[in-house]
C-alpha positions in Angstrom: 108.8 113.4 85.7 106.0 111.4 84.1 103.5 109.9 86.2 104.7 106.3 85.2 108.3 107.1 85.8 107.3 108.3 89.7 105.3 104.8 89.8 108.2 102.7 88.9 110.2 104.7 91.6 107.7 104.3 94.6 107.3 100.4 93.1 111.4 99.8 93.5 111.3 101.8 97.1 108.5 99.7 98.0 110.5 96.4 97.3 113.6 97.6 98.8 111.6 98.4 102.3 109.7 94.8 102.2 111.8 93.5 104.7 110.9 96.0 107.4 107.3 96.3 106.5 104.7 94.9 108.7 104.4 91.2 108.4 100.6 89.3 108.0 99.1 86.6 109.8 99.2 83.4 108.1 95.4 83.7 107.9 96.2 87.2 106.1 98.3 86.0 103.9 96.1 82.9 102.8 93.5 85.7 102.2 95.5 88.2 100.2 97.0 85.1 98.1 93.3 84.1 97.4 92.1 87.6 96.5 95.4 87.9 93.8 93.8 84.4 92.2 90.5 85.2 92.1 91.6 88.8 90.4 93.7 86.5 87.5 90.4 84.3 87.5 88.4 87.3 86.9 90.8 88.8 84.3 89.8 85.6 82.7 86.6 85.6 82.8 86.2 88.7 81.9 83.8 89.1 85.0 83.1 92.7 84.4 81.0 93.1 87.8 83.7 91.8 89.8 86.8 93.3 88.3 85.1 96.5 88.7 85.0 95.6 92.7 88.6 95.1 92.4 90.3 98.0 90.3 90.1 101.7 92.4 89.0 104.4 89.9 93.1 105.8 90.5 94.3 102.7 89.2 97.9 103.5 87.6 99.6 100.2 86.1 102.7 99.1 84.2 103.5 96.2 82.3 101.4 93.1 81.4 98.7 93.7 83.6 97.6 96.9 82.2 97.6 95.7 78.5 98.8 99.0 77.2 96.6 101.1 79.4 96.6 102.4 82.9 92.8 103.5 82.4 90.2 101.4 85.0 87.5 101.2 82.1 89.8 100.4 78.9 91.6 97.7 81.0 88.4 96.0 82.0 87.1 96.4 78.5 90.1 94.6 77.3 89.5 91.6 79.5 86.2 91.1 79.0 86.6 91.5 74.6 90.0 89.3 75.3 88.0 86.2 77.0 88.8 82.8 75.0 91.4 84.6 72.9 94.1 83.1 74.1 93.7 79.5 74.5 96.8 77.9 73.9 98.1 79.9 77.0 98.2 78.5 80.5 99.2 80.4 83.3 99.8 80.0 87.2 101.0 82.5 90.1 102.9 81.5 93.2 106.2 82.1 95.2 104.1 85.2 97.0 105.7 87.4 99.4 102.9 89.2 101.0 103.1 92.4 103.7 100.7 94.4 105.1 99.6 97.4 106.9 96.2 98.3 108.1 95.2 100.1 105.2 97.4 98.6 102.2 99.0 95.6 101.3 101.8 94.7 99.1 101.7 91.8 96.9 104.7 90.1 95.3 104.5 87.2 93.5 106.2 85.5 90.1 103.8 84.0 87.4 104.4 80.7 85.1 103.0 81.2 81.1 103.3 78.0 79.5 102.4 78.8 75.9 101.8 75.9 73.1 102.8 77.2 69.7 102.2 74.3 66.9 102.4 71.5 69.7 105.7 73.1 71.3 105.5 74.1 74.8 107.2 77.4 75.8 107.5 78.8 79.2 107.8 82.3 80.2 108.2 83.9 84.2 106.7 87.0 84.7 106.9 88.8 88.4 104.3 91.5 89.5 103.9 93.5 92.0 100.6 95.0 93.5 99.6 97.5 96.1 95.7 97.4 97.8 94.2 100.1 99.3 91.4 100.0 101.8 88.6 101.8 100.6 85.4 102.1 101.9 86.2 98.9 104.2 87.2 97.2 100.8 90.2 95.9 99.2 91.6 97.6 95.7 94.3 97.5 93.8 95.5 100.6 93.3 98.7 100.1 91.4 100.3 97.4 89.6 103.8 96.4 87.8 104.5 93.3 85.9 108.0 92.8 84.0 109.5 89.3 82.7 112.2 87.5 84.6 114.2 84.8 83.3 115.0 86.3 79.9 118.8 85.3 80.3 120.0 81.6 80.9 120.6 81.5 84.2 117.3 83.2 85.2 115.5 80.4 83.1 116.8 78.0 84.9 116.9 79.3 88.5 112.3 80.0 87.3 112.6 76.2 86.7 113.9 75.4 89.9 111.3 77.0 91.5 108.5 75.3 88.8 110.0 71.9 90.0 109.0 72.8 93.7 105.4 74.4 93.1 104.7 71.1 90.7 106.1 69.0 93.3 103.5 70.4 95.9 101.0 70.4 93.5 101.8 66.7 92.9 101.9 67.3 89.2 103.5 64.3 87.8 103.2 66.0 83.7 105.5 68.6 84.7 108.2 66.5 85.9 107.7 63.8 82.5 107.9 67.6 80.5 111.2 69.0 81.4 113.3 65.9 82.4 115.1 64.5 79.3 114.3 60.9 78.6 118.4 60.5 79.4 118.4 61.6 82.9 120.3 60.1 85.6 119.7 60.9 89.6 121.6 59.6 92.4 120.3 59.0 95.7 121.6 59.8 98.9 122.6 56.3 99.5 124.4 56.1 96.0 121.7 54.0 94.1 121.2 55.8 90.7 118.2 55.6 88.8 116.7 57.1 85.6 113.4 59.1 84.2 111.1 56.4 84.2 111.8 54.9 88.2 111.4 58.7 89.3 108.7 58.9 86.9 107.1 55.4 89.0 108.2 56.2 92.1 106.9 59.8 92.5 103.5 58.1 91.4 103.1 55.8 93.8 104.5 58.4 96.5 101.5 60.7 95.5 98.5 57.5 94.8 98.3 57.2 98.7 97.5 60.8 99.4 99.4 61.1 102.3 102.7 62.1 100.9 102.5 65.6 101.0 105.4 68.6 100.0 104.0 71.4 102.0 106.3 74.5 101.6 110.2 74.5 99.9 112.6 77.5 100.1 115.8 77.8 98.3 118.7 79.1 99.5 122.6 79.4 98.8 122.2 79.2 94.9 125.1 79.1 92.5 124.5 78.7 89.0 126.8 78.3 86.5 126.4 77.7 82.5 128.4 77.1 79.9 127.1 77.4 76.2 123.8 74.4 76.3 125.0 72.8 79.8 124.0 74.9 82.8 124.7 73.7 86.8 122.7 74.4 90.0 123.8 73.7 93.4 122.0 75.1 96.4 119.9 74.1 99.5 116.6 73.3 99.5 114.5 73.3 102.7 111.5 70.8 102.5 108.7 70.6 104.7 105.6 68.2 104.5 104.1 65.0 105.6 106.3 61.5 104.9 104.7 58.4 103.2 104.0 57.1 106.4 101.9 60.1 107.5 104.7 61.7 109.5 105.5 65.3 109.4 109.2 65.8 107.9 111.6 69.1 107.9 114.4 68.4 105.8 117.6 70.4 104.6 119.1 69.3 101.3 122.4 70.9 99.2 121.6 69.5 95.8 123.2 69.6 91.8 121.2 69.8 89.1 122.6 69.8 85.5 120.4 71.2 82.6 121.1 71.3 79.2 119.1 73.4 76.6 117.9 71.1 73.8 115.4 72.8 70.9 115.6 76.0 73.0 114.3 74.7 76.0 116.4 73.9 79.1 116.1 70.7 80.6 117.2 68.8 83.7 119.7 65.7 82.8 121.2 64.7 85.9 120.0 65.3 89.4 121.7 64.4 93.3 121.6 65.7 96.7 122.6 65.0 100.1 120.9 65.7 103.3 123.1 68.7 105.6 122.8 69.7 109.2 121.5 73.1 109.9 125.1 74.6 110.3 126.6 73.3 106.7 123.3 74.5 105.4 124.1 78.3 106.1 127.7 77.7 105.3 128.3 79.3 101.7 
C-alpha cells in the first residue's frame, strides 16, 4: 500500500475515534485554534523561519495544503515563491473541532475561499484535518488532509448556513447584503414580516452599540431538501451571546430557510423561525 493510501486510512480512523478521544480545556483549544491561524498566516506570508518551526521534517500531507508535495522543503518553497500570487482570493477557517492528548493533537476544521473572478464572487468550502506532535517540548504538524466539501447542492447550502453563523459572530454586515437576494422576505416570531433592507438596518444598529454579541451557534436536526434552483433548510439553531441590553441569552430556534440558485450562486430568499423548548428541540 502506498504511503499516502496508509495516511488517508489512519486520517479516516482518526475521525471516526474523535468522539472518544481526550477532550481539551477551553484554554487548550483557544491555543491550538490560534496556532492553526497563525500557520495559514504564515503560509501567507511566506514566513520561511516560522513555517519551518511549524512543519516536522516527517511531514506527509494530502490535498490543498501540500500543493502537490508532501516534502517539508518544496512545500515551504512553494509558499514563500507563491506570496501575493493570489490576490483575488480570500480565505477564512473556523467550525474547529479540536482533541488532544499529551503528546498530539487533532485539528478539524472547514475553511471559507471566496474567490473574485472578473468582479463575480465565488465561494468554495474546504475541510482539513491536522495532527501535531510534540517534539522536543514543541508543537508540529506532522500530517495533514485537506479535500473540498460542498461540491453538491445541498452541501453548498448546508457551508452557507454555517457562513451565516460565523459572519453573524463576526458581525459582518457585507456578508449578509452578499448572499440575500434583494427580494427576500423574513418573518418574525411574532408574525411581522420584513425585507433585505430592514434586516439589512436592523442588524446595523444591533451591532453600532457593541454590546450585542453572538457568541457561539450550533446546528442541529438539519433537513435539506432541493428541487432544481429552489433548495429548503429547516433545523435548530442553538444561539448563545449577550442581548442588546447587555444580558447574556441561550436561545433554541427551529428555523426555514429557502435558497434559490441565481447565476450559479445559491442565495437565501425567504427566512422564519420560531423559538422551541429544549424537549421539541431534540424531537426529529
Amino acid at each position: 500500500m502506498k504511503i499516502k493510501q496508509i495516511l488517508m486510512a489512519v486520517m479516516l480512523i482518526a475521525l471516526g475515534v474523535v468522539g472518544v478521544a481526550a477532550e481539551c480545556t477551553d484554554a487548550q483549544a483557544k491555543a491550538f485554534e490560534k496556532w492553526d491561524q497563525d500557520w495559514t498566516k504564515y503560509n501567507a506570508e511566506g514566513n520561511r523561519a516560522e513555517l519551518e518551526k511549524i512543519y516536522a521534517d516527517d511531514f506527509q500531507g494530502i490535498g490543498g495544503l501540500s500543493l502537490g508535495t508532501d516534502k517539508k522543503k518544496e512545500i515551504i518553497d512553494n509558499a514563500v515563491k507563491n506570496v501575493g500570487s493570489n490576490p483575488n482570493v480570500k480565505s477564512s477557517s473556523h467550525n474547529f473541532l479540536i482533541t488532544c492528548t499529551p503528546n498530539t493533537v487533532t485539528i478539524v476544521h472547514r475553511t471559507t475561499f471566496n474567490v473574485t473572478t472578473d468582479g463575480n464572487e465565488s465561494t468554495f468550502w474546504n475541510r482539513n484535518v491536522h495532527i501535531l506532535e510534540k517534539r522536543n517540548g514543541n508543537w508540529q504538524a506532522v500530517s495533514s488532509i485537506s479535500h473540498p466539501t460542498g461540491r453538491d447542492d445541498e452541501g453548498a447550502i448546508f457551508n452557507l448556513e454555517l457562513d451565516s453563523d460565523q459572519a453573524a459572530m463576526r458581525r459582518d454586515l457585507d456578508w449578509f447584503k452578499k448572499n440575500y437576494t434583494d427580494d427576500f422576505i423574513g418573518t418574525t416570531q411574532s408574525g411581522t414580516r420584513y425585507d433585505k433592507k430592514q434586516m439589512v438596518a436592523y442588524l446595523e444598529n444591533l451591532w453600532k452599540g457593541g454590546k450585542a454579541k453572538l457568541e457561539s451557534a450550533r446546528l442541529s436536526n438539519i433537513a435539506i431538501r432541493v428541487d432544481g434552483n429552489m433548495g429548503v433548510v429547516n433545523g435548530v439553531r442553538h444561539g448563545k451571546g449577550i442581548g442588546a441590553d447587555g444580558k447574556p441569552f441561550d436561545d433554541k430556534n427551529r428555523f426555514t430557510h429557502t435558497f434559490v440558485k441565481r447565476d450559479g450562486k445559491w442565495m437565501r430568499i425567504a427566512s422564519s423561525s420560531n423559538k422551541v423548548k429544549e424537549d421539541e428541540a431534540t424531537a426529529q
